[in-house]
Steps between C-alpha positions, in 0.01 A plus 500: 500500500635728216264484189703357170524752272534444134519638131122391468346631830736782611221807319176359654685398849761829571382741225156493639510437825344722722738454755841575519713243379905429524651265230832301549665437203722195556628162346632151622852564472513873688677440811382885647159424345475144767599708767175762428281242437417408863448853594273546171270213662503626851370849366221308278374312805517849717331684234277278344167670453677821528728451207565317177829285549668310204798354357587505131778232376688685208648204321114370432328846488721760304256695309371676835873531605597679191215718497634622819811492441668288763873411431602412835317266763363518759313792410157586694235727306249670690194613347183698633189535239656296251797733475873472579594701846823363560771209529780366700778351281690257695449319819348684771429426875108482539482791687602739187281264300177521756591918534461536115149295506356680822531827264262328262241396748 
């Protein structure tokens, strides 16, 4: 299951992680962000112990959204060594979103 991600945890869980770890950026209402949330927990449960996995609600966590600067959801953040490496704005099928992560591994 995807890790929940918040304003208070996000440095110690993503920013020092030493795995890679991909972020979804989404909130209750998003239609596009429901349909990426199913694929965002089958790629936690096929990576788990591989990768870090999380979700980050924007309506309850916008300090870690703003330092980012995400205006549109979904948005997915991947990081590697605590640093950003990329991002997919929008929904995306989970094999673009499981190509981007294998590049991190």
């Amino acid at each position: 299951m995807a890790l929940e991600l918040t304003d208070a945890n996000f440095d110690e869980v993503v920013l020092k992680s030493d795995k890679p770890v991909l972020v979804d950026f989404w909130a209750e209402w998003c239609g596009p962000c429901r349909m990426v949330g199913p694929v965002v927990e089958e790629l936690a449960k096929e990576y788990d112990g591989k990768a870090v996995i999380g979700k980050l609600n924007v309506d309850f966590n916008p300090g870690v959204a703003m330092k980012f600067g995400i205006r549109n959801i979904p948005t997915l953040l991947f990081f590697k060594g605590g640093q950003l490496v990329d991002r997919q704005v929008g929904a995306a099928p989970k094999s673009a979103l499981e190509a981007k992560l294998k590049t991190q591994l």
